[in-house]
C-alpha positions as CSV (number, residue, x, y, z in Angstrom):
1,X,-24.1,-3.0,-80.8
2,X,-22.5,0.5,-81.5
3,X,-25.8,1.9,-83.0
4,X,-27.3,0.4,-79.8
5,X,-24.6,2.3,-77.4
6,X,-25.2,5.2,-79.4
7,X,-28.8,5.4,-79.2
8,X,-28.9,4.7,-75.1
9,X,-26.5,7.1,-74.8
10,X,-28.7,10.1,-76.7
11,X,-31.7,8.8,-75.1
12,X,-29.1,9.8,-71.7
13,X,-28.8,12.8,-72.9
14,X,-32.2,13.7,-73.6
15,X,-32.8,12.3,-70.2
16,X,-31.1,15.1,-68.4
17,X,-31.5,18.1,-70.5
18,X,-35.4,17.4,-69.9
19,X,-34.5,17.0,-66.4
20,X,-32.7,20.4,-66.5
21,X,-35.0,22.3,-68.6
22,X,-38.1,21.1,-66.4
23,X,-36.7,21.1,-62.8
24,X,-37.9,23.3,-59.9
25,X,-35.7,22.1,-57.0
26,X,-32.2,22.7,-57.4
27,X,-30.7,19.6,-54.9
28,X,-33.2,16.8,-56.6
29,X,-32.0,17.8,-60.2
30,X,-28.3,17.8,-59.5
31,X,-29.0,14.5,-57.6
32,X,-31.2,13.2,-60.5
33,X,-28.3,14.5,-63.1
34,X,-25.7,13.3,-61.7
35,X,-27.0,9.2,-61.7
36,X,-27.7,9.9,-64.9
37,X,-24.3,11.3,-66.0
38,X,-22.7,8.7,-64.4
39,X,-24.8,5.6,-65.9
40,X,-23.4,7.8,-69.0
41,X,-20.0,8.0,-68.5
42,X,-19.7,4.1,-67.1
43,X,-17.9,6.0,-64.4
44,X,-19.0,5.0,-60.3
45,X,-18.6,8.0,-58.1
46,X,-19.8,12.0,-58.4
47,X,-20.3,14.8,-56.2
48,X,-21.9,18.3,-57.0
49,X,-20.5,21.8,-54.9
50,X,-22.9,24.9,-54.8
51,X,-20.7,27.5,-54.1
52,X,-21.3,31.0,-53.0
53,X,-19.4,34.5,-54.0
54,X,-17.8,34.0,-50.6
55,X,-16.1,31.1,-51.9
56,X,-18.4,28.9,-48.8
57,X,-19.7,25.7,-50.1
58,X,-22.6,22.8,-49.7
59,X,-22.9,19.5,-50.9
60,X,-25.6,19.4,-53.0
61,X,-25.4,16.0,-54.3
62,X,-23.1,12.8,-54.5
63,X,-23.4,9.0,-55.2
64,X,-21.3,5.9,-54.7
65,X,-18.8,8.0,-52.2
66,X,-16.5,5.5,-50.4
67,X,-16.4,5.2,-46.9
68,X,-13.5,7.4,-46.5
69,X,-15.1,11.1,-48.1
70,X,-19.0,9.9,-46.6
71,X,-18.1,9.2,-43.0
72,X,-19.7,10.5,-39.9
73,X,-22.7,12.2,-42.0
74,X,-19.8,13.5,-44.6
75,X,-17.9,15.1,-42.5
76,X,-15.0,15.0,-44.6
77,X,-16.4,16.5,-47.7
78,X,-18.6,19.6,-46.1
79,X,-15.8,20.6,-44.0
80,X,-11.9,22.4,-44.8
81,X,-11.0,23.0,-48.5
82,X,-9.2,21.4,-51.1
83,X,-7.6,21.8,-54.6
84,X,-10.2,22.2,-56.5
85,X,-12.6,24.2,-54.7
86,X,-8.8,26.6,-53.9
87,X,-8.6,26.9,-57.9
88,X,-12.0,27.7,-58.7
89,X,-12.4,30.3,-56.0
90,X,-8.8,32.0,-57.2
91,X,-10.2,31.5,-60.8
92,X,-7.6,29.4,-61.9
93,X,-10.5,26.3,-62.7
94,X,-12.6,27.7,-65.4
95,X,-13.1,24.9,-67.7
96,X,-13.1,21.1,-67.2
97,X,-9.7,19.1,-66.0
98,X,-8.4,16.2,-64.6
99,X,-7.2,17.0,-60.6
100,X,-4.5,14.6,-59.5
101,X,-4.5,13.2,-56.2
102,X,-7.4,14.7,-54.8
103,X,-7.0,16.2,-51.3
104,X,-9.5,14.7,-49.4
105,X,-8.0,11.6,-50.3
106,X,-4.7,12.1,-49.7
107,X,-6.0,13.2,-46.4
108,X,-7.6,10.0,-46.1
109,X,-4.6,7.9,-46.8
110,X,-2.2,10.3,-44.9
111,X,-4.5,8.6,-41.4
112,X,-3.9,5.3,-43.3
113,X,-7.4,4.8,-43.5
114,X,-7.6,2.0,-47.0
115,X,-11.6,2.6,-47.2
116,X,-11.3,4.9,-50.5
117,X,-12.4,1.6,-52.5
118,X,-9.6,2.4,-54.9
119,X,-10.7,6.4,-55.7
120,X,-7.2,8.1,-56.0
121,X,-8.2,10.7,-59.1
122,X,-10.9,13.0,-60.0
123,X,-12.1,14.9,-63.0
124,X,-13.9,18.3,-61.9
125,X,-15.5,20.9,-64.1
126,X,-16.8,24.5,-62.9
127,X,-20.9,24.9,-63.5
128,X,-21.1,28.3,-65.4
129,X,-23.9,30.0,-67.3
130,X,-22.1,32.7,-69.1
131,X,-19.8,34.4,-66.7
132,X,-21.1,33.6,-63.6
133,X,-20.4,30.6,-61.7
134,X,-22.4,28.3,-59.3
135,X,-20.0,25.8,-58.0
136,X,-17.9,22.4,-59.2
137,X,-19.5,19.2,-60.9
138,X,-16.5,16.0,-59.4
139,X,-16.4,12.6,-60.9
140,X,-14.2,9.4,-60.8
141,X,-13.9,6.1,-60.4
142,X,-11.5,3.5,-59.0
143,X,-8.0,3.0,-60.3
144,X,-9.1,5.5,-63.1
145,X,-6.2,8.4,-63.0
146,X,-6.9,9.9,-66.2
147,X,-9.5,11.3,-68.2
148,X,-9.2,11.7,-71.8
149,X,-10.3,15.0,-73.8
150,X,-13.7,13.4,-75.2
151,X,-14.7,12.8,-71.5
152,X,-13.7,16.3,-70.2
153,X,-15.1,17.7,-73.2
154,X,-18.8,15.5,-72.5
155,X,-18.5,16.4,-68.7
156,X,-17.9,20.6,-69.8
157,X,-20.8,20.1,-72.4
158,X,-23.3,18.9,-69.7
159,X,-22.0,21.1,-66.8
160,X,-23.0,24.2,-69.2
161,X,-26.2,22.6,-69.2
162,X,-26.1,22.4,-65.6
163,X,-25.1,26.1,-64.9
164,X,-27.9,27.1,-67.0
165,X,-30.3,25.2,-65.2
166,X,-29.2,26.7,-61.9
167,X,-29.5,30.1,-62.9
168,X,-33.1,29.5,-64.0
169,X,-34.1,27.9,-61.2
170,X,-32.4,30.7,-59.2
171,X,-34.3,33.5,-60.6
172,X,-37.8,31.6,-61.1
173,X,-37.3,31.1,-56.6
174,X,-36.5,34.6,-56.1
175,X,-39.4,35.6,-58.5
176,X,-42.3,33.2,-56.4
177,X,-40.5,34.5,-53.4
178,X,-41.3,38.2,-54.4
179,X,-44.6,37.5,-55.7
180,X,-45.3,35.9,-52.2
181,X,-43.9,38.8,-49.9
182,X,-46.0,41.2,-52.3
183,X,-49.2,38.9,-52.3
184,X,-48.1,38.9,-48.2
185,X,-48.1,42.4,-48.3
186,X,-51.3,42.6,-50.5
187,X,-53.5,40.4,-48.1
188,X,-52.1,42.2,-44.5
189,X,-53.0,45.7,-46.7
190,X,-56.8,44.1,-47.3
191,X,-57.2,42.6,-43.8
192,X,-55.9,46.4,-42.4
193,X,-58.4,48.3,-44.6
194,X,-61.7,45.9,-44.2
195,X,-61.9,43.6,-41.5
196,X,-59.9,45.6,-38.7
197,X,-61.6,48.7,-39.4
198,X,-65.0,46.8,-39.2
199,X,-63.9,44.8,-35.6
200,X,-63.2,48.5,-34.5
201,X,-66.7,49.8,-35.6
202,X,-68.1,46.7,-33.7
203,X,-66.2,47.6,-30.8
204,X,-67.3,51.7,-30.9
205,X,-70.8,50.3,-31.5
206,X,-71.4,47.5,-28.6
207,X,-69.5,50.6,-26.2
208,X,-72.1,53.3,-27.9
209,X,-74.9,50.6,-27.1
210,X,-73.7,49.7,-23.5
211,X,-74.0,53.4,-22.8
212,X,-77.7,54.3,-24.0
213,X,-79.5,51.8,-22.1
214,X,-79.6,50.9,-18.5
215,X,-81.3,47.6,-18.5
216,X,-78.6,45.7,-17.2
217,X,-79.1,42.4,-19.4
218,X,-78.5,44.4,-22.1
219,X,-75.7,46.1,-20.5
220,X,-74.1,42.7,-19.7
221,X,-75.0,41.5,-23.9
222,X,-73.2,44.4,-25.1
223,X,-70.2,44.6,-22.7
224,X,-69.4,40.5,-23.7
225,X,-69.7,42.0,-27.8
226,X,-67.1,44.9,-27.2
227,X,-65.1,42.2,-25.6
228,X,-65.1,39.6,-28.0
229,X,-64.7,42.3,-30.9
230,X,-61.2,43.7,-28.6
231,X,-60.1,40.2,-28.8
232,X,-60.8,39.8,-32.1
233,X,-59.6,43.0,-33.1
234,X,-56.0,41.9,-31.1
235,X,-55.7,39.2,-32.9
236,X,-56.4,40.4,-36.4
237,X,-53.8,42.9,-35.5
238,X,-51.1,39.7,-34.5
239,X,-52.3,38.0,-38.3
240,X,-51.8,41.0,-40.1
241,X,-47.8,41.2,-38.2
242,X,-47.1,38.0,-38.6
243,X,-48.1,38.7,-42.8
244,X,-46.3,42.0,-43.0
245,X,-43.4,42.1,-40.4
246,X,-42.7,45.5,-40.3
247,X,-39.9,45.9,-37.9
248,X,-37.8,43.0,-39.5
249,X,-35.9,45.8,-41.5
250,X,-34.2,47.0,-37.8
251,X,-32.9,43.0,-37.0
252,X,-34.3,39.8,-35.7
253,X,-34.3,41.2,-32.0
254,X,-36.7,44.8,-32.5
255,X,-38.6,42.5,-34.6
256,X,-39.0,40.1,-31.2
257,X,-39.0,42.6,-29.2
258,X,-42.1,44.3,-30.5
259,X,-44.0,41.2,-31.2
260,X,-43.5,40.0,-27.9
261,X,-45.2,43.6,-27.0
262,X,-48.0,43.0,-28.8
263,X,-48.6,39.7,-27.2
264,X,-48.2,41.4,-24.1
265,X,-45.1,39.2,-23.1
266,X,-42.2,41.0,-21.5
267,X,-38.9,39.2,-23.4
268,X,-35.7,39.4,-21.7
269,X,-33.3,39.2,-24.8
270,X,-29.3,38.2,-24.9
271,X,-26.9,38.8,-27.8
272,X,-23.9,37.1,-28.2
273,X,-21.9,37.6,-31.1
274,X,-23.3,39.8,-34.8
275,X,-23.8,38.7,-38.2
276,X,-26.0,39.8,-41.1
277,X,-28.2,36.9,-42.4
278,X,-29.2,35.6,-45.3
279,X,-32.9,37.1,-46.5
280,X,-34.2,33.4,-46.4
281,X,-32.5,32.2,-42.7
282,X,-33.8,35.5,-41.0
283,X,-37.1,35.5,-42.6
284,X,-37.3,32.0,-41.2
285,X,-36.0,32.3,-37.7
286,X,-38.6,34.9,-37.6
287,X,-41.5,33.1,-38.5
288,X,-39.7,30.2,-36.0
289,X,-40.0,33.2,-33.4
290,X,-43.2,34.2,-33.9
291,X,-44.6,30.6,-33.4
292,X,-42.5,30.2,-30.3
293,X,-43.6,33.7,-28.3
294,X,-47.5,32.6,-29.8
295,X,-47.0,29.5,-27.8
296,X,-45.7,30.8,-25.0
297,X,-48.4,33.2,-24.8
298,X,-50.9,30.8,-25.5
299,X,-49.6,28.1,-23.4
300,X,-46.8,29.3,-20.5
301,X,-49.3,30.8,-18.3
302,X,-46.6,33.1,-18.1
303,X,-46.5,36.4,-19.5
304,X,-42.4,36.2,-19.2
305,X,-39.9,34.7,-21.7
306,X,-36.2,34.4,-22.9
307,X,-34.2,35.1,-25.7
308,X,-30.7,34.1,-26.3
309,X,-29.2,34.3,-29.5
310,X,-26.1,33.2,-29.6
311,X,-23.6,33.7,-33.7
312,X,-21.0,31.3,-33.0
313,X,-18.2,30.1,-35.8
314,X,-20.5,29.4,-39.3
315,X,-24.2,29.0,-36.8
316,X,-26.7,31.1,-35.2
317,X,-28.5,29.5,-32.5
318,X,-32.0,30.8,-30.7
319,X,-33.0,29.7,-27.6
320,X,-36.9,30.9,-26.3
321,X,-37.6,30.0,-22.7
322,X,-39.8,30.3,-20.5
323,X,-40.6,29.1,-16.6
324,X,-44.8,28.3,-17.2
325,X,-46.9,25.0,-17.5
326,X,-44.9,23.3,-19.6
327,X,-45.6,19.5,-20.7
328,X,-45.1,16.0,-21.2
329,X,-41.9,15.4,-24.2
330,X,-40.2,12.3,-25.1
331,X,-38.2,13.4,-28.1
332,X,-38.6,9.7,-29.1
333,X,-42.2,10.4,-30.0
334,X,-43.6,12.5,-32.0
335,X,-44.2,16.2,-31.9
336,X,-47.3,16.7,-30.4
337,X,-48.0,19.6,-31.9
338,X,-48.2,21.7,-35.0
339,X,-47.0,24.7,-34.0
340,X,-43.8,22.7,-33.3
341,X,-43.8,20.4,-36.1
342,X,-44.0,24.0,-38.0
343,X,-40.5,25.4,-36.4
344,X,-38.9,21.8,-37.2
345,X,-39.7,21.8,-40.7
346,X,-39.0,25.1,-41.2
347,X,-35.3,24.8,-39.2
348,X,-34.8,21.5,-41.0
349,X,-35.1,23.1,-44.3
350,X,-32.1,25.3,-43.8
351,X,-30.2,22.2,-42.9
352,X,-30.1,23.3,-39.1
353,X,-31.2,21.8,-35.6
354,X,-34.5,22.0,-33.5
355,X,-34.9,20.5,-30.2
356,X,-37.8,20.7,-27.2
357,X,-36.8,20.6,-23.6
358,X,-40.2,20.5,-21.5
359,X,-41.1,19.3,-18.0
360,X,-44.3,20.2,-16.1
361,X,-44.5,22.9,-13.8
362,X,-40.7,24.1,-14.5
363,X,-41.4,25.6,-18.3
364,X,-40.1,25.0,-21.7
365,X,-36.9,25.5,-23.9
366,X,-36.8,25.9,-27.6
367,X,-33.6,25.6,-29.6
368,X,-32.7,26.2,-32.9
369,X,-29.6,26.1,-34.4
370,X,-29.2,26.8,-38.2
371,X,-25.7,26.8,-40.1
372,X,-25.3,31.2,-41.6
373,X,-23.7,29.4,-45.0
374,X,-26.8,29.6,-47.9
């Protein structure tokens, strides 16, 4: 029976340091890791903090938490701090620990609420890779109010593992997003240099054309080619600014502003409240933007729309509007279209908030609303 306990528990082991070694997606690993650690430990309820240098914080993953911590979409473990998170941020929690009485369950008893299911006590370890650190691995499990060394010491063995993992996976997402931006970069350069410049030698030619001859069928055929190759031209100029944003580097709002320009929308913009991004939110609230000022362009009938950006407590909202065509939306269905199914994901993936406001013949409202924390 022991040899058996001890075999099931390496085979653990090499479970997760597989995991850890081969993992791309930082929230599906800790998730994956931390069922595992616990089926390890015998132990019933864990929860994993990413936190920033700021000392901010995000549930990354959790399992078995009791009605009390996982109520109203976890409210009360994403909001406030507590001991723990206090220590590690003063750097007073550097290695694993037993934390007695844990805050957000006092805080849970303190309203009398009884739906802990018995959690009273945690164990927490830091998740370092050398120096740095990348936030706090939590476990427990009811009545238990006491962790011996040989668990801490297991729980500080693994979280290494863990801290390790996170730094990889770190730098190997900043690398593919700076190979990206450079390929970006690479294929708006090669767009520039071959197919613009030929659209604008079509264009010179079907004008050059249209003015040696004066049969006027052959007028009419080569004033319809300069046209098509001006559109064309226009929009191989919006795909090679929606590749390489080049005013991005002076804010969210010149980059708008002189998109909306080269759609030949007028954009009256309001700012309410500053903040400097994160690289990933701003770079997708502008690609969000772009979509939205395409559509209205495309779409509106209008060549008039609204900005309103609004930085309010820990989340930045943008609000495009405009007074055209707009259409048919019951947010019970499905998005009818790509374009918007594009923003959604995109403002989904930051954890934030999109939502359509359409009616016919009054215009269409886009919001999105996207916490600032990474």
């Amino acid at each position: 029976m022991e040899e058996e306990k001890k075999l099931e528990k390496n085979l653990i082991l090499k479970e997760i340091a597989e995991l850890l070694n081969e993992g791309i997606e930082i929230n599906h690993v800790l998730s994956e890791v931390l069922n595992k650690l616990l089926h390890l430990t015998g132990l019933n309820i864990g929860w994993i903090y990413l936190i920033n240098e700021d000392g901010s914080y995000v549930l990354a993953a959790h399992k078995s938490l009791p009605p009390a911590l996982s109520y109203h979409q976890l409210a009360p473990m994403c909001d406030g701090q507590c001991w723990c998170l206090n220590r590690y941020n003063d750097g007073r929690l550097d290695k694993a620990t037993n934390i007695i009485e844990c805050k957000r369950i006092e805080d849970a008893l303190k309203e009398r609420r009884e739906d802990t299911n018995g959690l009273t006590h945690h164990a927490t370890v830091p998740l370092r890779a050398g120096k740095e650190k990348f936030g706090l691995l939590n476990i427990g499990s009811p009545q238990k109010t006491h962790f011996q060394d040989k668990e801490l010491a297991l729980l500080e063995a693994i979280a290494f593992q863990v801290g390790t993992a996170i730094k990889r996976m770190t730098l190997t997402q900043k690398e593919q997003e700076l190979v990206l931006t450079a390929e970006r970069n690479r294929l708006a350069r090669d767009l520039h240099d071959s197919v613009n410049q030929l659209l604008f030698s079509l264009s010179l030619t079907a004008r050059g054309g249209k003015e040696m001859t004066k049969d006027e069928n052959i007028r009419e055929t080569f004033s319809c080619i300069q046209d098509i190759a001006q559109e064309a031209l226009s929009e191989m100029r919006s795909l090679i600014w929606q590749l390489r944003p080049r005013g991005l580097e002076n804010g969210l709002v010149s980059a708008f502003q002189q998109y909306a320009s080269l759609l030949g929308l007028t954009i009256h913009t309001t700012v309410k409240g500053v903040v400097c991004l994160p690289n990933s939110i701003e770079e997708a609230l502008w690609r969000i933007g772009q979509e939205a000022l395409s559509n209205c362009k495309k779409h509106s009938g209008k060549n008039e729309a609204w900005l309103e950006i609004i930085v309010k407590e820990a989340n930045i909202s943008i609000i495009f509007t405009d007074h055209g065509h707009g259409f048919h939306y019951d947010k019970e269905k499905e998005i009818p279209s790509l374009g918007l199914k594009s923003m959604k994901g995109r403002t989904e993936s930051l954890n934030g908030e999109f939502t359509v406001r359409s009616v016919p013949k009054k215009g269409t409202t886009i919001k999105i609303m996207i916490p600032i924390k990474e």
